[in-house]
N, C-alpha and C positions, 0 to 999 in steps of 0.2 A: 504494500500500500504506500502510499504519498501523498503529500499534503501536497493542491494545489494552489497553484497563484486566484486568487478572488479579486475579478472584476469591479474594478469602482466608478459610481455615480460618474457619467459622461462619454464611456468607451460606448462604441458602438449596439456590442453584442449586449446591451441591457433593452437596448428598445426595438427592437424587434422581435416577430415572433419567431417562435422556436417550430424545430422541426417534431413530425409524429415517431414515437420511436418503431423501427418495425418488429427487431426482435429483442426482446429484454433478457433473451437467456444467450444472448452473443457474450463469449469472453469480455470483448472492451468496452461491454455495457456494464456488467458485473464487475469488471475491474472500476470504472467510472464509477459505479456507486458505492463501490468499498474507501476509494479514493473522497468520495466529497463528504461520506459522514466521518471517517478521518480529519477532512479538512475543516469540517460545520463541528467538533469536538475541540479540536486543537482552537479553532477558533472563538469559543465559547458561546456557539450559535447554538439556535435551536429548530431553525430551517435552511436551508440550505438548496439552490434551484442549480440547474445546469447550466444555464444562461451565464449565471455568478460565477461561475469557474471555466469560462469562454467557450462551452460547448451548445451550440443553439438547438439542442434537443429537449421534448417534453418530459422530465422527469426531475422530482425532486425528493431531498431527505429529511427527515425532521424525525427531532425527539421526541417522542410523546412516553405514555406512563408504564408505557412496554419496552421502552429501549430506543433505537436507531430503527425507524422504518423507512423504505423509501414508494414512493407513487408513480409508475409512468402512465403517461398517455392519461391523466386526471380528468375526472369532466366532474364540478364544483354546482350545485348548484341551493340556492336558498332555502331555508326552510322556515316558514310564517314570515311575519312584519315585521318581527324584533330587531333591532339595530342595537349595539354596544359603542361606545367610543372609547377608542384605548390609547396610549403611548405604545408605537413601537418603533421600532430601530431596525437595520440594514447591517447586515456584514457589509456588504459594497455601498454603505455610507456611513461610514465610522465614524462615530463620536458626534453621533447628531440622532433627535431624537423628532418623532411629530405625533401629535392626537389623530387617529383615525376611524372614520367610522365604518363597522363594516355588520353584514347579519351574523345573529349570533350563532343562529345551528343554521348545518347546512348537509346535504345529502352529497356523499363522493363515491365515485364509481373509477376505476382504471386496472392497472395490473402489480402484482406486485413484482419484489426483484427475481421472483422463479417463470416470470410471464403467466400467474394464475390471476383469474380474476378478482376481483378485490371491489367491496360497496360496505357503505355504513354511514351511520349518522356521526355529527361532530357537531360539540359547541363551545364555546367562552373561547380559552385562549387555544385547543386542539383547532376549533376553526378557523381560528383566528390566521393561526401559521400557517394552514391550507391555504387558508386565501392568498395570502401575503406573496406564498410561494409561486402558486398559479397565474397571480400576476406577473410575474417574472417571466415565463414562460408566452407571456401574451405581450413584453417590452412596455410592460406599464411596472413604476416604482413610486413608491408609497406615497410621497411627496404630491404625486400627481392625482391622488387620490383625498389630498386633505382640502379639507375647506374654509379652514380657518389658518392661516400662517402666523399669527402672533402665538399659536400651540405647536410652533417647530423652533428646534435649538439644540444648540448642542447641549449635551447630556451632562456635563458639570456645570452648565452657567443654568440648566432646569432644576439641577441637585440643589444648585445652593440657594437658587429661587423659592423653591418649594420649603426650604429650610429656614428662609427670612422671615422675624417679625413683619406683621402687618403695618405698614404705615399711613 
């Protein structure tokens, strides 16, 4: 395994879409996703897309309450009206942080890293890093998804914000 280089906010390969994977049980697909939850670990992520490690294929990794999983070929889609607004953060936007809103459960469908089918519900923050991720694979990042900008910054000048007496 090996930790790869993580694409940051402005290269190319973040906004673009990503390609369909065809086969997830090919060796350099399985090496590619032993490789990025390696690098989404080392990194102290907790999703991790393909796009973010310069490959424009649909697949991504994320920690959830089981371990390191990973999704190809993901199809995301809402479940009810409910919206959440959270802070989150980017590996390929380090040291910066934005409120975003997104639904709170959602239904996902794709393959896992054996090429079996793979569906289930997800909500709070398992959703949350779905989403995050699948945006990535569609060349949308988070930023472009907030709607309030005075709820983005970088993540020590929000720490010691949130830390300050009221004045």
């Amino acid at each position: 395994m090996a930790i790869l280089k993580i694409a940051r906010m402005g290269h190319p390969v973040l906004l673009r879409a990503a390609e369909p994977v065809d086969d997830p049980t090919h060796p350099e697909i399985r090496r590619l996703i032993a490789d990025m939850a390696e690098t989404m670990l080392d990194a102290s992520g907790i999703g991790l897309a393909a796009p973010q490690v310069h490959v424009p294929l649909r697949l991504f990794v994320w920690r959830g309450p089981t371990g390191v999983s990973a999704l190809v070929n993901p199809e995301l889609e809402p479940l009810g009206e409910e919206l959440e607004t959270a802070w989150e953060g980017c590996l390929s936007i380090p040291g910066l942080r934005g409120s975003v809103e997104r639904p709170r459960r959602i239904r996902y469908r794709g393959l896992d890293a054996e090429g079996n089918p793979v569906e289930g519900e997800a909500e709070a923050m398992t959703a949350r890093v779905m989403q995050h991720e699948t945006d990535h694979l569609d060349g949308v990042l988070y930023p472009m998804r907030m709607t309030d900008h005075s709820l983005f910054g970088f993540t020590e000048e929000l720490a010691r914000a949130a830390g300050s007496p009221a004045r």
